[in-house]
N, C-alpha and C positions, 0 to 999 in steps of 0.2 A: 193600057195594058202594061205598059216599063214600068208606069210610076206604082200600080197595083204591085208587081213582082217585087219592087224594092221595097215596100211595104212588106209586105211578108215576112221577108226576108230578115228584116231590123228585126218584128215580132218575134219571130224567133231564135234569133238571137238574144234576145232579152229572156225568153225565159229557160233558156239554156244557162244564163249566167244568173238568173236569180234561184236555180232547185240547188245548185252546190254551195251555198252560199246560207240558203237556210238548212243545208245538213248539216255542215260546220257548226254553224250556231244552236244546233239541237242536242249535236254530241259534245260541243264543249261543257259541261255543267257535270256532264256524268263522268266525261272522262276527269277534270278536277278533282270532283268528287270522288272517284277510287284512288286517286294519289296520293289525295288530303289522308284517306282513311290509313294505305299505306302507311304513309309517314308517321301518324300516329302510332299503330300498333307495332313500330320498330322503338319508337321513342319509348313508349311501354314497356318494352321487351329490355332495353336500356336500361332504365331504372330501376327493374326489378331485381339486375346482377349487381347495383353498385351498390347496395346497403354493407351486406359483408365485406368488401372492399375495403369501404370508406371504414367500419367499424372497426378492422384489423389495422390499417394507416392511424386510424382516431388512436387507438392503443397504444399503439409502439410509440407515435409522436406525445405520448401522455408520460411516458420512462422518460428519464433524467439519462444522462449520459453513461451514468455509473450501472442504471438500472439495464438498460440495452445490452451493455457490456455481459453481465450477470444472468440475463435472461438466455443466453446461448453458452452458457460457460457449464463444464459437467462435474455433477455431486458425487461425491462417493457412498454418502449417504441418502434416504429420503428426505431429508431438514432441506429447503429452501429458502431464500432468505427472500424478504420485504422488498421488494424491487421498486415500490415508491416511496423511501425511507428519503429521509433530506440528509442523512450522513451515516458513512459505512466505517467499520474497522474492518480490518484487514491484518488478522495477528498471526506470525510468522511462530511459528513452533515446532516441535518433533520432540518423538519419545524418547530420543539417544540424549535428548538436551535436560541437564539437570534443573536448572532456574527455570525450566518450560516444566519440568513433574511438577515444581513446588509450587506454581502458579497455579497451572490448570484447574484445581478444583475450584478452588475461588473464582477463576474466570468462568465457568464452567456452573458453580453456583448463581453467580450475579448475570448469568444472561437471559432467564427470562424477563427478569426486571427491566432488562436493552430491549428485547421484542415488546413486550407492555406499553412501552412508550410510543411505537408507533410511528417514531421519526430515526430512529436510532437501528442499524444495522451491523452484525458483528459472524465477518464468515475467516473459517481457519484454512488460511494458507499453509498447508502441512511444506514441512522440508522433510518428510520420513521418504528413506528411497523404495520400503518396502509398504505396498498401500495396505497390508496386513497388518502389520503394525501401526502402521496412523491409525486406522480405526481402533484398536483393537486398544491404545490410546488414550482415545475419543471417549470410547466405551466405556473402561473403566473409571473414568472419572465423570460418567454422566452428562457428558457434553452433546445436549440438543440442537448445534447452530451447524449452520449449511458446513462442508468440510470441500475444499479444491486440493485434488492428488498433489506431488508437488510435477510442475514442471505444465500443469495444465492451467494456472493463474492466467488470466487474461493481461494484456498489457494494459497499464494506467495509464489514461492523457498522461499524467506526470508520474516520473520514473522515482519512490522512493530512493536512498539511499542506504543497505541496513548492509550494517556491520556486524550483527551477530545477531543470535535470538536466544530467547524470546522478543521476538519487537512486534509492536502497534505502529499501524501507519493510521491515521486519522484523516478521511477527505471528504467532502461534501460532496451533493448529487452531481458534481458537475465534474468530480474528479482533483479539483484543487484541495493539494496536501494542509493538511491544517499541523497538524504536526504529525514526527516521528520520534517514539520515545521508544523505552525497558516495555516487554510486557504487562506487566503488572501494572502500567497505566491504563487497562483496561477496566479495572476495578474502580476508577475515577473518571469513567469515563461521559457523565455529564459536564464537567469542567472542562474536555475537549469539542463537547457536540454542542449539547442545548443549549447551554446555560451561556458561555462567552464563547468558543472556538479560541480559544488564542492559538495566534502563531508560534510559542513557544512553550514547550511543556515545562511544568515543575514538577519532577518527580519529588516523591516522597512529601508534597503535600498531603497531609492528611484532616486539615479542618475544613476542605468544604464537605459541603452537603449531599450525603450520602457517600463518602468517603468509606474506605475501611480505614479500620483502627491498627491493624498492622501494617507498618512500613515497608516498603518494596526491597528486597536484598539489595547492597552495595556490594562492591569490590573489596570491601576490608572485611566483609562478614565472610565473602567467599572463600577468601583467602586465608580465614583462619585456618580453614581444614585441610588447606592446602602442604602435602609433606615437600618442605626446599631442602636441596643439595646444601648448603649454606644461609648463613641469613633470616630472617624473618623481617616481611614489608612490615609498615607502620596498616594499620587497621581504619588512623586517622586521614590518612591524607587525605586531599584533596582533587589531589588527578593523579593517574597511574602508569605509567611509560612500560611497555612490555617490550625489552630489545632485542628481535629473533638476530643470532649471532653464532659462529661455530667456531673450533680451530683449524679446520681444513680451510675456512674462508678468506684468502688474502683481504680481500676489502674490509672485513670485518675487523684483521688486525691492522688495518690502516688506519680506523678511527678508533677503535676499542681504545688504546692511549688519552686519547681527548674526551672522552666519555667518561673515564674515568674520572680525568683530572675535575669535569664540571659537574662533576656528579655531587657537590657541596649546594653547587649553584643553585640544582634542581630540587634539591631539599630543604632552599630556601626560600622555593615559589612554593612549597606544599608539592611537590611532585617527588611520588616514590616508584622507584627506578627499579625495573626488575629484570634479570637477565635471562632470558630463555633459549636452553642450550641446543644447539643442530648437531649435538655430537651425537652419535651411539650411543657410547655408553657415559653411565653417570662417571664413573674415572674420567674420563676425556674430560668431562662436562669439568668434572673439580678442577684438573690439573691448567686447562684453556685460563678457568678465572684465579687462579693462583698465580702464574703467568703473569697477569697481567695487575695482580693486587687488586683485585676487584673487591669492593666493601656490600655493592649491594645485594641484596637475596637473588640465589639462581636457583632455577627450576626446568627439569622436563617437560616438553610441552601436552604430556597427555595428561599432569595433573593439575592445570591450567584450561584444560579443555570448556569446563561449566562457569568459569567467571564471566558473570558479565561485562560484553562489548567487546571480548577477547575474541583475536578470530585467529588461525594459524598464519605459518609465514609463506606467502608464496615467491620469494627471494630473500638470500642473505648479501648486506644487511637489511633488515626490514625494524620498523617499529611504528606501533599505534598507541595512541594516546585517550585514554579517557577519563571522563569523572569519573566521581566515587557510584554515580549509580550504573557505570557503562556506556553511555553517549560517547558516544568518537568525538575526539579534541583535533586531532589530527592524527594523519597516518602515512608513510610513503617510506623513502632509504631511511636506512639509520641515522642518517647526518641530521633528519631533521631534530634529532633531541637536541643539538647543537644550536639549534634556534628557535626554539618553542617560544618566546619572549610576545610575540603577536598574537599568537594563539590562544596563550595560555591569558592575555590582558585582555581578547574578546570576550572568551568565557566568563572573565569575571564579572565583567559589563554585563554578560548575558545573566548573571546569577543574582545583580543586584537587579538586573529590571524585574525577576521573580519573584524576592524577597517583597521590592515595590508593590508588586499586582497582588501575592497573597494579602500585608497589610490592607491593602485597597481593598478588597475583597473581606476580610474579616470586619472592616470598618462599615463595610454593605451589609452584613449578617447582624 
């Protein structure tokens, strides 16, 4: 009878531990099986949102640096520019500016032939302070290319340098400046993009190809029309010294003497020397370079205003230096005409490595 009881006993015990055991094992497969499904149709649900995603990321990272820049930057007009272009201009202009009228239309003409191309991009950085005017511009000379108000330009990786305008900045997609030249190098502007990129412009090339056949204004053409207090510059020179200077200016007459005296010197580098008066009135202006025997041409600075590379003075003494096409030679106190000797011997280095690359390049044609 004990041994029957413990018998039982084990019996059931056994199949008390063997029914939960196959329940588990019944429900594992189904319950699997709803998580698997789970998972899946969240994975589903997943990929269904990343196409757009991915497509809008695939895009932006397909823009150049320049292009990214450009694509969040605001038009004045409907013209957009080429945002997957391999090289942009960037021409600084305004209507108050006279070497910017004389330009425009030829720029202005020659820019569908820049969109044509396909690699080439050309948007106008207006300096007009009234946006009325920028367009209005724009307009009359038929200019089709994207337009940036001024003051709403994006920043460039690299910060051009412009001393006056009309100017062309040249930089490829990535924002590296290729050059900074006169506007009118726009009209040339396969010899800055496609064709070579060089680092250094030559203005007033005109045998490459597709060139225009009119020459870019210089400083001596400017200056013809220009009415002087005294004097008349040379139309030849070389490079142009504009020395903002007053009579009320002690410092001014602390060098003025010395300026004087080297002002032979300066005419024997090709540099013509012009005095630009901070008086009032033109009397002051005569009497200050009387004063002092001054031989070179003086002038008020608002009839000075449109020469190329000229830019006003914002202290006396002041003075900039340029070529004959307006490229800044150098600029800072007046003292520096006292030492232009470096300056004025890079340039020349710079003029002969141009002369070098034109030959080189007609010798290619």
């Amino acid at each position: 009878m004990k041994y029957t009881h413990i018998l039982a006993t084990l019996l059931l015990g056994l199949c008390c531990w063997a029914l939960p055991t196959q329940a588990v094992a019944d429900d594992t497969p189904a319950t699997l099986k709803t998580t698997k499904g789970k998972k899946k149709k969240s994975k589903s649900k997943k990929k269904s949102s990343e196409p757009a995603e991915e497509k809008a990321e695939t895009e932006e990272a397909g823009l150049s640096t320049i292009g990214q820049l450009l694509q969040g930057a605001e038009y004045m007009t409907g013209a957009r520019p080429n945002l997957k272009a391999k090289f942009f201009i960037f021409l600084h202009s305004a209507s108050w500016c006279g070497p910017c009228r004389m330009e425009m239309p030829k720029i202005a003409a020659e820019y569908p032939n820049i969109r044509k191309s396909g690699q080439v991009e050309l948007i106008l950085a207006s300096a007009d302070q009234d946006p009325a005017k920028a367009l209005e511009f724009v307009n009359s000379n038929k200019g089709t290319f994207p337009v940036i108000a001024k003051g709403k330009m994006p920043q460039l990786p690299e910060q051009p340098q412009i001393s006056g305008i009309p100017a062309a900045v040249f930089v490829d997609s990535n924002g590296k400046i290729l050059a900074t030249a006169h506007g009118s190098a726009v009209r040339r502007w396969r010899d800055y993009t496609i064709k070579d990129a060089p680092d250094v412009p030559v203005p007033g090339d005109t045998s490459t190809e597709g060139a225009d056949d009119t020459p870019p204004p210089t400083v001596g053409d400017a200056l013809k029309k220009v009415d002087f207090l005294s004097g008349k510059p040379s139309s030849k020179a070389r490079y142009y010294a504009f020395l903002h200077s007053a009579s009320w200016c002690g410092p001014c007459r602390a060098i003025m003497p010395k300026i004087v005296e080297d002002y032979k010197k300066l005419k024997g580098k090709k540099v013509e020397l012009i005095l630009v008066s901070g008086d009032k009135t033109k009397e002051e202006a005569k009497a200050y370079a009387k004063e002092y025997k001054v031989k070179f041409p003086v002038v008020m600075p608002a009839n000075v205003a449109a020469v190329p590379g000229y830019k006003g003075a914002s202290s006396y003494p002041s003075a900039i230096v340029v070529d004959r096409y307006g490229k800044v030679i150098k600029e800072g106190h007046g003292s520096i005409l006292l030492e232009l000797d470096e300056a004025i011997a890079e340039a020349n280095r710079a003029e002969k490595i141009k002369k070098k690359a034109q030959k080189a390049r007609k010798g290619e044609n």
